[in-house]
PyMOL Python script that loads the backbone (N, CA, C, O; Angstrom):
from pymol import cmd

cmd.read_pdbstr("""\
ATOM      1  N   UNK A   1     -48.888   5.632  74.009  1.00  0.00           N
ATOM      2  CA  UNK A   1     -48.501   6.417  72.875  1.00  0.00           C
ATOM      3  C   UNK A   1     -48.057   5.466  71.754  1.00  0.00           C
ATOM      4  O   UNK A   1     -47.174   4.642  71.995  1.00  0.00           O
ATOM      5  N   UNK A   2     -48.569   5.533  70.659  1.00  0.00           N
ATOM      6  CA  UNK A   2     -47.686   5.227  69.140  1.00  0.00           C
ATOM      7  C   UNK A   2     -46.903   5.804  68.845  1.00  0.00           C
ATOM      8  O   UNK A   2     -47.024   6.998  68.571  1.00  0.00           O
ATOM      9  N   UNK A   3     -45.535   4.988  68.784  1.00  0.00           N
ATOM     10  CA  UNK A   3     -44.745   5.783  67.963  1.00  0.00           C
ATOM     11  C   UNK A   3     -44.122   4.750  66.522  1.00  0.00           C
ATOM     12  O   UNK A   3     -44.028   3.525  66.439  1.00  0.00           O
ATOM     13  N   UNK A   4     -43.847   5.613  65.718  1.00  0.00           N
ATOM     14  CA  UNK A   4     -43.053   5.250  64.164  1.00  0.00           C
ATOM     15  C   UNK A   4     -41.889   5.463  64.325  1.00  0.00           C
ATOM     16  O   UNK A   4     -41.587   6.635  64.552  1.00  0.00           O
ATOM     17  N   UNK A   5     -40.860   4.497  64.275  1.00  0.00           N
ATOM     18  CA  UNK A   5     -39.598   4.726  63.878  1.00  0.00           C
ATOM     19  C   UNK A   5     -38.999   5.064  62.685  1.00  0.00           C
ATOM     20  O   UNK A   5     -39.427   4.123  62.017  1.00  0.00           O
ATOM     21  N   UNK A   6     -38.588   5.458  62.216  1.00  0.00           N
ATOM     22  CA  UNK A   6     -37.700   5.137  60.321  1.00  0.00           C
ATOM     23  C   UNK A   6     -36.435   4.046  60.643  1.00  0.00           C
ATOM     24  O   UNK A   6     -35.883   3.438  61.560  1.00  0.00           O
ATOM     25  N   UNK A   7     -36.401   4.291  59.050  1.00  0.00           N
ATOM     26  CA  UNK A   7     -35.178   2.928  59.144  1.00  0.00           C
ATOM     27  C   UNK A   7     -33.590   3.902  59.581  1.00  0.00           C
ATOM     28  O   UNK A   7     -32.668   3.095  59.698  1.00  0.00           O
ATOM     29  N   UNK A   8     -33.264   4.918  59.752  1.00  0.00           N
ATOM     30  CA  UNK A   8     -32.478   5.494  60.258  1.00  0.00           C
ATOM     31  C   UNK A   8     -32.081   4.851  61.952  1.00  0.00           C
ATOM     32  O   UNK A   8     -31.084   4.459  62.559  1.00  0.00           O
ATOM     33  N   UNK A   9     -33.775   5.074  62.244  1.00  0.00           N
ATOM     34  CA  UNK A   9     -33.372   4.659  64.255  1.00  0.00           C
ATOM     35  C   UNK A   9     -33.518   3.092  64.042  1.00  0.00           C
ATOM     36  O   UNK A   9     -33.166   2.593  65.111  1.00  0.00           O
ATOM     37  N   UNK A  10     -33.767   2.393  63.424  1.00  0.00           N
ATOM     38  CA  UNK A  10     -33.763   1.055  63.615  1.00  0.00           C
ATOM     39  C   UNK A  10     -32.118   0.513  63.141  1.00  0.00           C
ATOM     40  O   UNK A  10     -31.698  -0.600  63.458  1.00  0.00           O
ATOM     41  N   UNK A  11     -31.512   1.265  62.537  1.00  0.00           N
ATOM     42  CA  UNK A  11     -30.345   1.012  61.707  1.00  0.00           C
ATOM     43  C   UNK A  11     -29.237   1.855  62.873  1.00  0.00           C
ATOM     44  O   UNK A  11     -28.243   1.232  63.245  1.00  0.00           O
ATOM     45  N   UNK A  12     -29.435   2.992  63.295  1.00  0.00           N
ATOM     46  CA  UNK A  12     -28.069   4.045  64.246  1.00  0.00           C
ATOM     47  C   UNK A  12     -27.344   2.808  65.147  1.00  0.00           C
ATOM     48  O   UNK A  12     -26.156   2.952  65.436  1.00  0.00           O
ATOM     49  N   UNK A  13     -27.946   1.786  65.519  1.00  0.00           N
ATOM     50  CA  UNK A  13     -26.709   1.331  66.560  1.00  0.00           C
ATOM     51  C   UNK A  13     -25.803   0.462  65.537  1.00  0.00           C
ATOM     52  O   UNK A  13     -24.931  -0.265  66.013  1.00  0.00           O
ATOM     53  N   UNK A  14     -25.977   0.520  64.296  1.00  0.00           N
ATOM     54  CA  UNK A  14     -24.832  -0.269  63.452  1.00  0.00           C
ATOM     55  C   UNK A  14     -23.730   0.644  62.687  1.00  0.00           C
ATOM     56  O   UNK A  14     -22.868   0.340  61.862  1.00  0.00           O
ATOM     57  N   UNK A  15     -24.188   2.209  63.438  1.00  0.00           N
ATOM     58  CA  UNK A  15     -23.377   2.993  63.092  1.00  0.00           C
ATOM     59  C   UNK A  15     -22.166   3.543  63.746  1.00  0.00           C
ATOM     60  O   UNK A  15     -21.803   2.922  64.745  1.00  0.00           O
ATOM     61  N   UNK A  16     -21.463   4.570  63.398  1.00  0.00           N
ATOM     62  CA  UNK A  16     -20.173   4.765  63.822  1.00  0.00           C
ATOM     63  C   UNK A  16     -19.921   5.282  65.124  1.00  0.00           C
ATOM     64  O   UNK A  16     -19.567   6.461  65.131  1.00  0.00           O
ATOM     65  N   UNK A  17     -20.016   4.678  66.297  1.00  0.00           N
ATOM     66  CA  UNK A  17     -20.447   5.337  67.548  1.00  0.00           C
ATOM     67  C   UNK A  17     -19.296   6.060  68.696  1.00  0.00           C
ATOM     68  O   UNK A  17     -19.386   6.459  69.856  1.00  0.00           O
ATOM     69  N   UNK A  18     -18.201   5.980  67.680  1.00  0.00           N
ATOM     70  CA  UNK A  18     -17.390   7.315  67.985  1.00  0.00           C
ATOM     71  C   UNK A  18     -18.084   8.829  67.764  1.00  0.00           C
ATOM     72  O   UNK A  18     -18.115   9.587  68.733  1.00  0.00           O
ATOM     73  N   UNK A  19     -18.433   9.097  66.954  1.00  0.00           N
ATOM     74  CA  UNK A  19     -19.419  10.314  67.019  1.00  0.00           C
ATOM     75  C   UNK A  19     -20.762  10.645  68.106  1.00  0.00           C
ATOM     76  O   UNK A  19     -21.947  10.322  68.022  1.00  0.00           O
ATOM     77  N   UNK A  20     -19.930  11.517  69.259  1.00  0.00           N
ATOM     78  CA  UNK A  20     -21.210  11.931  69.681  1.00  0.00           C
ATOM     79  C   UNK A  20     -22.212  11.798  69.845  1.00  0.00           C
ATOM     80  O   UNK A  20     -22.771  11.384  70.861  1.00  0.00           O
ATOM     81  N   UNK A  21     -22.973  12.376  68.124  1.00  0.00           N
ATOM     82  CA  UNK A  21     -24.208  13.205  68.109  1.00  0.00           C
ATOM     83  C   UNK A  21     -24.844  11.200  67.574  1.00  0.00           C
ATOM     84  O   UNK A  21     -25.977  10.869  67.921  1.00  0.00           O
ATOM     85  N   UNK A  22     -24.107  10.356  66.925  1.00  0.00           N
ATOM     86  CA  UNK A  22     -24.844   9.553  66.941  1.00  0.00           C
ATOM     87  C   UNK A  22     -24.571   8.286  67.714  1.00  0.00           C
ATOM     88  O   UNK A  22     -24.823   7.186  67.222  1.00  0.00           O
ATOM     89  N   UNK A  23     -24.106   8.418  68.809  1.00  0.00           N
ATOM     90  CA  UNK A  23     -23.833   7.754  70.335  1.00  0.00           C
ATOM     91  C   UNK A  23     -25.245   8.072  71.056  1.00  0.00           C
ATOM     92  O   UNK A  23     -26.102   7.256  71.395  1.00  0.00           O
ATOM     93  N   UNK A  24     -25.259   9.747  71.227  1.00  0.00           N
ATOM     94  CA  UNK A  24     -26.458   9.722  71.676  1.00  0.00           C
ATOM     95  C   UNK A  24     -27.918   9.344  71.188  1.00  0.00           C
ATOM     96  O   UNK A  24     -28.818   9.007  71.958  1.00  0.00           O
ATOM     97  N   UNK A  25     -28.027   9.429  69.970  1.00  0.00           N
ATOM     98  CA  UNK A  25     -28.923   9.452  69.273  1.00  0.00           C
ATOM     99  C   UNK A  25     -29.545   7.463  68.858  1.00  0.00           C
ATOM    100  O   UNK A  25     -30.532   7.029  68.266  1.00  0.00           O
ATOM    101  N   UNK A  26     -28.452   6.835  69.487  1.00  0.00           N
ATOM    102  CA  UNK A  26     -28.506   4.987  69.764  1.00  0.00           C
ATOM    103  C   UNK A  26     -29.024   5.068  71.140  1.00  0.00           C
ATOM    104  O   UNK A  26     -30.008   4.366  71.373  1.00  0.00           O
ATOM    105  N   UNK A  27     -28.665   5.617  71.867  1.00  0.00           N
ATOM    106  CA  UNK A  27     -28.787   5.571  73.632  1.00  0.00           C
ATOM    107  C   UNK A  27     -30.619   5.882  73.527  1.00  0.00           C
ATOM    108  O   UNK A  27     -31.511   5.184  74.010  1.00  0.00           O
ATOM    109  N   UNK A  28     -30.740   7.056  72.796  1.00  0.00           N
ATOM    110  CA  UNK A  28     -31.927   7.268  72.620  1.00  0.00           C
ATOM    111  C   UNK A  28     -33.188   6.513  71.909  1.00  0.00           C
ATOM    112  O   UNK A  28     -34.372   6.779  72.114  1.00  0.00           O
ATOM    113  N   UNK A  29     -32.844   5.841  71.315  1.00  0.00           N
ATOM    114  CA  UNK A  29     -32.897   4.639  70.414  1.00  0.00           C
ATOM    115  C   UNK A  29     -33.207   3.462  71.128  1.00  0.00           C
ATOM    116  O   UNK A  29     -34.302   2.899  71.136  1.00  0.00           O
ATOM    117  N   UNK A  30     -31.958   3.046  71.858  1.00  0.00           N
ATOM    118  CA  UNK A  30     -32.461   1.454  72.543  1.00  0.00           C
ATOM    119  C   UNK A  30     -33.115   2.477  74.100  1.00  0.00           C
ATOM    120  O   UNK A  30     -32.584   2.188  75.172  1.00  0.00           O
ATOM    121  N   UNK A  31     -33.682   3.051  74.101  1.00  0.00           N
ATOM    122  CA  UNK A  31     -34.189   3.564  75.674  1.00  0.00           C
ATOM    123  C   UNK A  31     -35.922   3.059  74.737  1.00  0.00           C
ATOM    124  O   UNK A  31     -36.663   2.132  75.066  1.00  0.00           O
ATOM    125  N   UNK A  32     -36.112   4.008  73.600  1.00  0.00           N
ATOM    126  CA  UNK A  32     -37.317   4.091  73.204  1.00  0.00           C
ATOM    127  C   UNK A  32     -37.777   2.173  72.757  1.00  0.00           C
ATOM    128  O   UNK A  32     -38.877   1.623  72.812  1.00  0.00           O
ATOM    129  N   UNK A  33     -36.680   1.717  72.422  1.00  0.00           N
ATOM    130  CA  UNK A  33     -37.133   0.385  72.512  1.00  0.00           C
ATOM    131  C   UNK A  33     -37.288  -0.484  73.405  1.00  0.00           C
ATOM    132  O   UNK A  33     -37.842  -1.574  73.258  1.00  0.00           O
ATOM    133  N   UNK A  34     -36.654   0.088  74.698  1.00  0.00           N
ATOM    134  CA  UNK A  34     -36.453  -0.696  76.075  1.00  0.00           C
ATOM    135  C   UNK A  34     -38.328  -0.447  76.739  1.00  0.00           C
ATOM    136  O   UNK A  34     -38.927  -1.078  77.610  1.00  0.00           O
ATOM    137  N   UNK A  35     -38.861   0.915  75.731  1.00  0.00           N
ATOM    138  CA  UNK A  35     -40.235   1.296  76.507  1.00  0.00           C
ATOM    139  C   UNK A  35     -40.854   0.516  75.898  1.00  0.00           C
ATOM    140  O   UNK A  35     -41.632  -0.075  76.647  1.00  0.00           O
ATOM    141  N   UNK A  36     -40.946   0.029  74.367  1.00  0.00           N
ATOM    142  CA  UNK A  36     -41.942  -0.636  73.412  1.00  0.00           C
ATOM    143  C   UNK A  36     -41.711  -2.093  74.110  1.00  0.00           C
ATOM    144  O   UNK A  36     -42.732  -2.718  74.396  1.00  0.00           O
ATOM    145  N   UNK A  37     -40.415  -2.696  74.412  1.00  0.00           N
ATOM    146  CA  UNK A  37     -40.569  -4.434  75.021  1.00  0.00           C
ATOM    147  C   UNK A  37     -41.117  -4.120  76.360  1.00  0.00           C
ATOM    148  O   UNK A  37     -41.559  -5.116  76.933  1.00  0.00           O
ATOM    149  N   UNK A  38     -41.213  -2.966  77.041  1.00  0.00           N
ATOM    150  CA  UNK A  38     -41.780  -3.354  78.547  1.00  0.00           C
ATOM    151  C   UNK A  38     -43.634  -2.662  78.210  1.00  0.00           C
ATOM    152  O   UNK A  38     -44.274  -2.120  79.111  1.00  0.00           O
ATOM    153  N   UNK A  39     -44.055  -2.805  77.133  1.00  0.00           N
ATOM    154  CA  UNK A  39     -45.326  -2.281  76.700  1.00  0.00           C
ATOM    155  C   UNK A  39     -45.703  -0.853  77.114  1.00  0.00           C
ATOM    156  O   UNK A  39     -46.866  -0.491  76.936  1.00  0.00           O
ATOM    157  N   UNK A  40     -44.664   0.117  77.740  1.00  0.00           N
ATOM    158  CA  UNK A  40     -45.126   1.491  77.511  1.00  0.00           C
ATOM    159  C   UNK A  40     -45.853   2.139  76.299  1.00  0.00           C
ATOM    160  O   UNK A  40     -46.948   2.701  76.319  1.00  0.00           O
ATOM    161  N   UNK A  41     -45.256   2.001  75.538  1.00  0.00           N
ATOM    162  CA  UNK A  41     -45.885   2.317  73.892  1.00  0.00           C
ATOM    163  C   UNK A  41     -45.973   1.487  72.922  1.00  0.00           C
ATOM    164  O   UNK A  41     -45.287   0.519  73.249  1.00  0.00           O
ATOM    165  N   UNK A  42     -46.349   1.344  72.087  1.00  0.00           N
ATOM    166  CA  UNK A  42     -46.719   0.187  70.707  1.00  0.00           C
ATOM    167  C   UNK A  42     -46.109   1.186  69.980  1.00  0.00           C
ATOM    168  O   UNK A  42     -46.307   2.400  69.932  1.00  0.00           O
ATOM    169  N   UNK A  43     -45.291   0.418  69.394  1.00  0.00           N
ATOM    170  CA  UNK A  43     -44.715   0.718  67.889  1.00  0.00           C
ATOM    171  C   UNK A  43     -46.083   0.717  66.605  1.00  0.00           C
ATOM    172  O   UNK A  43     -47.008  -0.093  66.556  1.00  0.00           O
ATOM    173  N   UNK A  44     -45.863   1.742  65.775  1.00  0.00           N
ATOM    174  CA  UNK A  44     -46.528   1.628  64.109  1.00  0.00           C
ATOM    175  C   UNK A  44     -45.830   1.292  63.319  1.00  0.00           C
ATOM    176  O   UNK A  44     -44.674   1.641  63.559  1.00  0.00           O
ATOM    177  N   UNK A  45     -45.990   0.587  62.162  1.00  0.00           N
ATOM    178  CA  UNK A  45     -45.201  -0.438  61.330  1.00  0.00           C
ATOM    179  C   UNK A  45     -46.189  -0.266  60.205  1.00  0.00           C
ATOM    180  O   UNK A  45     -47.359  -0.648  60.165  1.00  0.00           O
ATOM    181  N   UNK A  46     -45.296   0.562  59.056  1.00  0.00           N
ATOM    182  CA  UNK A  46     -45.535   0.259  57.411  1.00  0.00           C
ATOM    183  C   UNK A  46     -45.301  -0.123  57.016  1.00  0.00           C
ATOM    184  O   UNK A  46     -44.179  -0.599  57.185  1.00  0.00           O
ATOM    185  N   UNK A  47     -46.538  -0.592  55.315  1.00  0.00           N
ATOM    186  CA  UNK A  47     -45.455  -1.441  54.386  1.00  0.00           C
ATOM    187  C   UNK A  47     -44.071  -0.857  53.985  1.00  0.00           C
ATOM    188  O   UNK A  47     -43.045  -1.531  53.886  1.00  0.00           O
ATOM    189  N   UNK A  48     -44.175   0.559  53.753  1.00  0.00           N
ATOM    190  CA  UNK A  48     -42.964   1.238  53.335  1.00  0.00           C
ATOM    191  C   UNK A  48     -41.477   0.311  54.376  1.00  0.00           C
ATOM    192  O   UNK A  48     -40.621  -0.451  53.927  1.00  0.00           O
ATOM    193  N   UNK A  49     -41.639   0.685  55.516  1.00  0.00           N
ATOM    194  CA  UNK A  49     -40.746   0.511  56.734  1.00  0.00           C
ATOM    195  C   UNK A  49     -40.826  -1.101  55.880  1.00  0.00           C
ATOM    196  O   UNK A  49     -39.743  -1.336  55.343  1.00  0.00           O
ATOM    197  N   UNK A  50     -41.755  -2.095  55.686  1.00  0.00           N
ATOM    198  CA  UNK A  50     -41.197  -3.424  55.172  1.00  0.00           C
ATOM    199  C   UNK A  50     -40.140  -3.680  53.951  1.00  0.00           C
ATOM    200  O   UNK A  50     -39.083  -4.311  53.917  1.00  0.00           O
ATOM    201  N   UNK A  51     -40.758  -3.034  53.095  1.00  0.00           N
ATOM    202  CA  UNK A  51     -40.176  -2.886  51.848  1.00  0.00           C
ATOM    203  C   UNK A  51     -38.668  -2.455  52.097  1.00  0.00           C
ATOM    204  O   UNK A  51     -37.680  -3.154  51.870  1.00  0.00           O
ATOM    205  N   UNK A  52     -38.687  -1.072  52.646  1.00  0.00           N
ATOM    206  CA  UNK A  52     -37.101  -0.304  52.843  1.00  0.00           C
ATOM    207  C   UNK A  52     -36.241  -1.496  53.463  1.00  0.00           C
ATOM    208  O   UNK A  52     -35.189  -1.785  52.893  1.00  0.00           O
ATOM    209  N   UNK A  53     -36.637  -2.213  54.614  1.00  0.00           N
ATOM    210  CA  UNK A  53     -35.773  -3.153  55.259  1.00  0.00           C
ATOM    211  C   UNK A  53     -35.467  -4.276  54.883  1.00  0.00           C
ATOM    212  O   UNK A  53     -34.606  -4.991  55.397  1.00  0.00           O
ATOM    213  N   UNK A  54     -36.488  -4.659  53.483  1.00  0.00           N
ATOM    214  CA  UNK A  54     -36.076  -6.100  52.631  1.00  0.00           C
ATOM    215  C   UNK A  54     -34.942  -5.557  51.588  1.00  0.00           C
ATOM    216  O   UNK A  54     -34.502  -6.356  50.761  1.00  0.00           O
ATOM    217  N   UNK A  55     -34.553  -4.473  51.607  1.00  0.00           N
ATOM    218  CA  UNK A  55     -33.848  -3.807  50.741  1.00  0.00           C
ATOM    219  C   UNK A  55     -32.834  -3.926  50.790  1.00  0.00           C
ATOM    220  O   UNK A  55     -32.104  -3.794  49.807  1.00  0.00           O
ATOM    221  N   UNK A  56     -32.336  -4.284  52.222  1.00  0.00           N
ATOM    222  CA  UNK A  56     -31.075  -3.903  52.977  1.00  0.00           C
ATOM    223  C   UNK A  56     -29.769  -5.148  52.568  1.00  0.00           C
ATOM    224  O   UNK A  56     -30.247  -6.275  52.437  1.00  0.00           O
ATOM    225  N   UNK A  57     -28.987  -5.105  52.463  1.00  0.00           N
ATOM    226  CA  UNK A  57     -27.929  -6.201  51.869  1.00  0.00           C
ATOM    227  C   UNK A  57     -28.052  -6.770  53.173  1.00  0.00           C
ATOM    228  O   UNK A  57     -28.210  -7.977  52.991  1.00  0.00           O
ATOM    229  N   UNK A  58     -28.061  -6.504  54.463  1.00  0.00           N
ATOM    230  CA  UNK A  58     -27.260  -7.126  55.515  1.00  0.00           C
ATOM    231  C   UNK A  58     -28.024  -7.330  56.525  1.00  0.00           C
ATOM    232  O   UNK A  58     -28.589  -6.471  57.202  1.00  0.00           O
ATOM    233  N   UNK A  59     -28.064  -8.673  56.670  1.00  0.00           N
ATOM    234  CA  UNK A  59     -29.392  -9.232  56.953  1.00  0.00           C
ATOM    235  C   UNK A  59     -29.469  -9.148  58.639  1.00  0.00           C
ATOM    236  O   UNK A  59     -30.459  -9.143  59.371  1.00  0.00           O
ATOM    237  N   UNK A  60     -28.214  -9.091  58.921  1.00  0.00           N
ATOM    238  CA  UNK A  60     -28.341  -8.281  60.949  1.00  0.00           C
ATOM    239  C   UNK A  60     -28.730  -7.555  60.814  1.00  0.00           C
ATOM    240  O   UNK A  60     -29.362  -7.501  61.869  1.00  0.00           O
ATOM    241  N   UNK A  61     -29.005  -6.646  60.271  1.00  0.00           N
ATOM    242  CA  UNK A  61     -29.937  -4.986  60.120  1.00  0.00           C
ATOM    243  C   UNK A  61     -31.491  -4.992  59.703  1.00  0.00           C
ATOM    244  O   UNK A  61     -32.107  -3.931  59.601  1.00  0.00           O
TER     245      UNK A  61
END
""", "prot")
cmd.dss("prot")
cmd.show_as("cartoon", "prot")
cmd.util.cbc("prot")
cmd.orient("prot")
């Protein structure tokens, strides 16, 4: 399967992970990336997704 991330799921584990809804939503996150490094699925990658992430002030992200 291909899947597309946004810069939202590439960005949630630098978020506030006292909340719940986006605790789970990281768990869900590094699982779907734990499938793309063991080659279950290939990631899709746009220029957009390039552009948005050269955007970013903070260069761990």
């Amino acid at each position: 399967m291909r899947l597309y991330l946004d810069n939202c799921c590439f960005n949630r584990p630098f978020d506030d992970q006292t909340q719940i809804k986006i605790s789970i939503e990281t768990q869900a996150k590094l699982a779907i990336q734990s499938m793309l490094l063991n080659k279950k699925h290939t990631l899709v990658w746009s220029y957009m997704l390039e552009y948005e992430n050269m955007q970013n002030p903070f260069d761990i992200r």
